[in-house]
N, C-alpha and C positions, 0 to 999 in steps of 0.2 A: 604670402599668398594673396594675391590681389584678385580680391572678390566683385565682379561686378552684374549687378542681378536686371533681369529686365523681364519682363512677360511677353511673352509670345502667343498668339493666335494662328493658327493652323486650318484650313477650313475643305471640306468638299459639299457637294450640292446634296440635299435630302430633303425630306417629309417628316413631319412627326407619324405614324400611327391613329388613326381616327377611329375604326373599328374597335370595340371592346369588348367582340367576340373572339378573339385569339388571346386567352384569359394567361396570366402568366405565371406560373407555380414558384412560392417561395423555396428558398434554398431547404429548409426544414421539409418540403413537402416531398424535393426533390429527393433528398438521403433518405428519405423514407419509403421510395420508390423504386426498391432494388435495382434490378438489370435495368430496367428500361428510361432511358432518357428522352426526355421531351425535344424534337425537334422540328427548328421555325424553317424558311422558306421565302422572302422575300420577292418576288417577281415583277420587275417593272413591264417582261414582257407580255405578262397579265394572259399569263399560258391559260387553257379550258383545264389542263390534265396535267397532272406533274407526282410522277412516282420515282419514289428514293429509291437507291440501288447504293443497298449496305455492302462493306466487303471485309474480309481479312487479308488484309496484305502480307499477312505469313501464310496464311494456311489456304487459302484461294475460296473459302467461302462465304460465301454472297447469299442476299435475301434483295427481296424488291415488298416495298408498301405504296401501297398508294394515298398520296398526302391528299388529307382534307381542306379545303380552302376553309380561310377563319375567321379571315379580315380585309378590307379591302379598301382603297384611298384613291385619290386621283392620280396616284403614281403608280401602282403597283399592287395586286394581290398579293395576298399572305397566304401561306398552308401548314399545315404541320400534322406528322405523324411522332410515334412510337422507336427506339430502335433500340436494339440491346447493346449496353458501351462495354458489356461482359466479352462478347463475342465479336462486333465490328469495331474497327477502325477508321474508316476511310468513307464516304459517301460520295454521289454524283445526283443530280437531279434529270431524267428525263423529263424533256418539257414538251410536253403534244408530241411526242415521237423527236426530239433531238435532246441529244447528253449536253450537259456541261462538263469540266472538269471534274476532276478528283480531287476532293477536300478533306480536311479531317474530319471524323464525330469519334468525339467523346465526353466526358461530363460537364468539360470545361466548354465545351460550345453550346449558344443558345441557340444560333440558326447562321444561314448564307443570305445574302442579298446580291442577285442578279441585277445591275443597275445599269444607268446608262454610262454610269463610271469604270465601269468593270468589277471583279467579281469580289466582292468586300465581305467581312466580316459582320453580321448584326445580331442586334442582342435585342429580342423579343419583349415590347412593352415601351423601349427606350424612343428616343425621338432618332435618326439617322443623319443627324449633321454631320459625325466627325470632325469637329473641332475639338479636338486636345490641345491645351496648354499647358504649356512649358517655362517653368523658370529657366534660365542660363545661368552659369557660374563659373569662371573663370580662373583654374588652379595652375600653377608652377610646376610643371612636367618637366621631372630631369631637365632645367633650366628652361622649356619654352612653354609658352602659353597652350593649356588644353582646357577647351570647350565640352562644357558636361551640364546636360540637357535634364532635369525633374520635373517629372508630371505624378502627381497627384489624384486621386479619386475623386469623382465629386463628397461631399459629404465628409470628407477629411478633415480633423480637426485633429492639430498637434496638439495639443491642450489635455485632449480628452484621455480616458485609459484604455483605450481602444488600440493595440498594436497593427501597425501591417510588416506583409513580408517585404523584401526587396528584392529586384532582379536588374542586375546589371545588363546591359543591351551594349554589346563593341559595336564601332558602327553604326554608334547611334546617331550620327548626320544625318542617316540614310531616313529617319526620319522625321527632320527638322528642315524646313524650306524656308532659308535663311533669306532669299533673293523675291519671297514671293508670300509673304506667308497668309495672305487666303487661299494659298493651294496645298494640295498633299504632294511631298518630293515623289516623283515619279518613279517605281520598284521601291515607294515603302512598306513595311510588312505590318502598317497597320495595327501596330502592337499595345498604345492603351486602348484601341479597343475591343483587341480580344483580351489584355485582361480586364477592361467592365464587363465582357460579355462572362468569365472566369468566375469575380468577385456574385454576380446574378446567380448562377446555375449552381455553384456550391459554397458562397458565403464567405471562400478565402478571399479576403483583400491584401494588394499589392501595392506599392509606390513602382516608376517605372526608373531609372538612371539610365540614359541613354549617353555613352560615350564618347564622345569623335574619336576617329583610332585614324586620322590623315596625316599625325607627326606634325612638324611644323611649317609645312608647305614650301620651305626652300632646302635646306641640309639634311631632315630627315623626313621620310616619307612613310607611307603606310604599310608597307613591304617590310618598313626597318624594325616598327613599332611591333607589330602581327608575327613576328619569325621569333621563336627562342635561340636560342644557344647555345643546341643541345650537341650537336655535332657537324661533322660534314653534311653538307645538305647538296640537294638538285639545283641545277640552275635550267630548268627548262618548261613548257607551258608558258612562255612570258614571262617567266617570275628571275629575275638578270640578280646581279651582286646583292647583299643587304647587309647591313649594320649587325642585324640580330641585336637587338636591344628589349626582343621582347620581356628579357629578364627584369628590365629596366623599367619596362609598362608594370607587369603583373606589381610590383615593389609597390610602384605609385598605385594601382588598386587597393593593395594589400593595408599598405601604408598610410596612405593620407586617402586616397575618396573613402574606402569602406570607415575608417573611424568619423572623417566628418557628415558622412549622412547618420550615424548612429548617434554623433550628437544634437545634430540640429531635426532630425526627422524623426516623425513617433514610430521605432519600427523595432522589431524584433532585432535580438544581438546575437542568436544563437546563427548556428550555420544551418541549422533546418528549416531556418525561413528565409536566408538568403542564397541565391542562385545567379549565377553567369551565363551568357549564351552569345552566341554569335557564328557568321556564316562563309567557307570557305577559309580564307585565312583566318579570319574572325574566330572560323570553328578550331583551327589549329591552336590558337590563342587562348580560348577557353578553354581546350584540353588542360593547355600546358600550365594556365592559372590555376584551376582547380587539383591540379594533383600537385601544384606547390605550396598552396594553400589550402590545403583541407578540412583544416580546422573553422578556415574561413566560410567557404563555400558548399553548402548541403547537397544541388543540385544544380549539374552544367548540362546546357542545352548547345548540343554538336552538330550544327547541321553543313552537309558536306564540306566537313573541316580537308587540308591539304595536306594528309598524312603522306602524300607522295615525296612533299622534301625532302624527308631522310627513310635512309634505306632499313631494314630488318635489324640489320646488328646496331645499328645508333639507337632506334626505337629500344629493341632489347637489356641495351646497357642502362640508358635513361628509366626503363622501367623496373630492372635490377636494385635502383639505389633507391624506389621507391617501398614506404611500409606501407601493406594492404592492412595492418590489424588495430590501428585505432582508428581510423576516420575512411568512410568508404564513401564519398559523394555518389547520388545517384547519377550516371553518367545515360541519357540518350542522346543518341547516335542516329543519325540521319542521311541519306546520301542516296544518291542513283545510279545507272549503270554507268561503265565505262566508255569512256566516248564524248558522254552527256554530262559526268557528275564524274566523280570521285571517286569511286569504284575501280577497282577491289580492294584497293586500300583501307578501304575503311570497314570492309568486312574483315579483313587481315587482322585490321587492329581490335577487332572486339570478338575476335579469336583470338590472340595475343594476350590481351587479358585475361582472360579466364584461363588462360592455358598458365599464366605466369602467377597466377591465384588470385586475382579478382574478383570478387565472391557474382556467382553468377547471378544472381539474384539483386547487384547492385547495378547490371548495367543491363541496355535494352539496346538492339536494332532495329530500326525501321530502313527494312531496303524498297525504295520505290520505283520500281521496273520501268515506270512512264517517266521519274525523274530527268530534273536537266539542272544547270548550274546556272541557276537563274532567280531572283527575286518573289519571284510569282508563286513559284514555289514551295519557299521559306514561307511566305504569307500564308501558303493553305495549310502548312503543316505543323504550324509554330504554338497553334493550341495544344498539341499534343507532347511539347514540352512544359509546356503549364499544366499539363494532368500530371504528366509527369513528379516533377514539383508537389503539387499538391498530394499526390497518393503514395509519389516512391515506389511508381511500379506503373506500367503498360498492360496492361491485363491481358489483350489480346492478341500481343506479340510474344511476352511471356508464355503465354498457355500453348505455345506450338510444338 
């Protein structure tokens, strides 16, 4: 295994925070804070008025507060209200009378930042660079070179007796900008900084492993890598012949990355502090890692995975020769309608489970009606696989 390590800087445009009126509540204060979690606001457009619009995106109920302004800077006011993570899911910021999107809230988010970057992740108190850095390291992938991407917290010390969890990212090129790196790769999902904004709001720390899942850019491709081989599949949506080699990835996760980050990284060994996730095929992938692995992997984050490749009876047989009774990974599921996203497949298959005994209480749906098959996407709602993770349960999609 030819190891070659180099550090990486990553960078987009921000402000530190100057205000030290939008006070920040430690994690202790938070869990101590029942339903109600603290949420930030960021606004470069330095709106007069701006009221949250909480929702349930199972059960269709909504509340509206009006954010208090709390902080302010040469870039941007700050606001922050109240919202209950018992009951909502999902938020939007009316700004002086116009919405933004729909994002996640829940315990794992500290707040949103309206920038002139577009619509980012911020974590309340922190400075807004976004510059994560990344080791690289270069392993022997069923004979071709794969690039796998480590970022670290600040304040991380291997040394120390301080464990973190880990979370595997497929996919992970997507956010590493190899070609440019004082920029963010364009449709990344911005993911060490929702987990700093994670590690703030309730004190779990995480390492990140971001994967390239692109094959070897000449004989095998990311089609080939991303597909198992579990049966006859679809050849249509763009997606022509594949290897199916996925078997052959999930090995090398199982196999050689999961044991060497457990050696060289101060990190938990159990499977309930490691987790995999990734998006459309990505998401297919991670299905198909964590229910080969399960002993491995505690929690997979599914977002509009490509359950469409194979049909009812290939799914069924492949889930036949799985055991639901020693290892249940928490499985959420993510996706939007049909047309847009992934749907109805993916509601299918988390009927499918539970129908085939998958204890219901180990997996969750998020269907997102506004959904599309898009990056932007995965970004707003990727915190809600870290609650997930963290809590082993969806409370609000749950409670429907």
């Amino acid at each position: 295994m030819l190891l070659l390590v180099f550090a990486m800087v990553i960078s987009a445009c921000g402000v530190k925070q100057t205000d030290s009126s939008c006070a920040t509540p430690d994690a202790a204060q938070i869990n101590n804070n029942g339903n109600l979690h603290q949420l930030y606001f960021k606004d470069s457009s330095k709106s007069k008025k701006v009221v949250a619009a909480f929702l349930n995106s199972a059960s269709g109920e909504s509340e509206e507060v009006e954010m208090k302004k709390c902080g302010e800077d040469s870039d941007s006011f700050t606001y922050s209200c109240e919202g209950d993570v018992k009951k909502y899911n999902v938020v939007s910021f009316d700004c002086d009378g116009k919405k933004t999107r729909k994002v996640a809230f829940n315990p794992c988010v500290s707040g949103w930042y309206r920038s002139k970057d577009g619509f980012l992740p911020y974590t309340q108190g922190e400075e807004t660079d976004y510059l994560p850095h990344f080791e690289q390291v270069d392993f022997d992938c069923n004979s071709y070179e794969k690039k796998i991407f480590f970022w670290t917290p600040g304040g991380y010390d291997p040394d120390s007796e301080e464990k973190y969890a880990t979370i595997y990212v497929l996919d992970g090129q997507g956010e590493v900008n190899l070609n440019d790196p004082q920029r963010r790769p364009d449709g990344c999902g911005y993911i060490p900084d929702q987990v700093r904004s994670m590690a703030q709001t309730t004190g779990y720390k995480a390492i990140v492993v971001a994967v390239s899942t692109y094959g070897d850019m000449t004989g095998i491709t990311r089609e080939d890598e991303l597909m198992p081989d579990i049966g006859e599949y679809e050849t249509v949506n763009g997606v022509g012949e594949s290897k199916r080699l996925g078997g052959d990835f999930a090995r090398f996760m199982a196999e050689t990355l999961v044991p060497y980050v457990q050696e060289h990284y101060n990190v938990y060994t159990d499977a309930l502090h490691t987790s995999v996730t990734g998006a459309s095929l990505g998401g297919l992938e991670t299905f198909y890692i964590t229910l080969e692995y399960p002993e491995l992997f505690g929690t997979a984050g599914i977002q509009s995975p490509s359950f469409w490749l194979y049909k009812d009876e290939v799914w069924r047989k492949y889930l036949s020769e799985k055991d639901f009774e020693n290892h249940t990974p928490f499985l959420y599921l993510y996706t939007g309608p049909e047309g847009g996203d992934t749907d109805p497949d993916v509601t299918q298959m988390y009927n499918r489970l539970i129908e085939m005994g998958y204890p219901a209480d180990r997996t969750v749906l998020h269907f997102n009606e506004n959904g599309g098959h898009h990056p932007n996407f995965w970004c707003s709602y990727f915190s809600e696989y870290l609650s997930a993770m963290v809590y082993q349960s969806v409370e609000p999609l749950q409670g429907k």
